[in-house]
N, C-alpha and C positions, 0 to 999 in steps of 0.2 A: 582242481586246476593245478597243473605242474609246469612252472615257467624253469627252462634252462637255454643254453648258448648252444647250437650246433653245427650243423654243414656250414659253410662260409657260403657266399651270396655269391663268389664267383664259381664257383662250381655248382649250384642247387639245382636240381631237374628241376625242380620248382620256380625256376629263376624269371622275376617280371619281366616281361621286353620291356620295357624303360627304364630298367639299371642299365639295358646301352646306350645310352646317351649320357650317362655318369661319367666324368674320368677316374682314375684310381685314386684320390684325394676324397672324391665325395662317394664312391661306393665304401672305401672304409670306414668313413663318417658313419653311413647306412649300417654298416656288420658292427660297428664296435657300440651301437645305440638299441641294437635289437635284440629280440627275445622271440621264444618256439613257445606255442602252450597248446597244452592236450587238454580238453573240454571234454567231461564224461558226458553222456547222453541226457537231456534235459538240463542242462546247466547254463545259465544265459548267461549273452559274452558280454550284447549292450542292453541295455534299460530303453524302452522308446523313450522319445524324448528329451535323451541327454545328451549333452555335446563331448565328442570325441576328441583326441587328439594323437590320433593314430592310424593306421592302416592295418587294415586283416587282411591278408587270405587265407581262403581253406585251401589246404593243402588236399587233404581224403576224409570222406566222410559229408555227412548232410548241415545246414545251417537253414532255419524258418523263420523265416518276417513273418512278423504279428504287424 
């Protein structure tokens, strides 16, 4: 796993439709709070079962619910 900082959230092709509804206060909240991580193949992100406190998306590439 390789976590680093990248594209900013206001320009991401990847960008969630509900950062528009953010003003510019709270999307830099969002960019200055997050992190990018590349997952090699078979490497699990969550644990069933455990609690979260965060949000994923896949960006490219597969993810499988057990």
């Amino acid at each position: 796993m390789i976590s680093e900082k990248r594209t900013a959230c206001r320009t991401c092709i990847f960008r969630w439709k509900n950062f528009d509804n953010l003003n510019d206060e709270e999307l830099e909240l969002v960019e200055q709070n997050r992190t990018e991580t590349n997952f090699k193949a078979g490497e699990i992100i969550f644990k069933q079962g455990s609690p979260t406190t965060s949000a994923i998306f896949i960006s490219k590439g597969f993810g499988k619910i057990y």
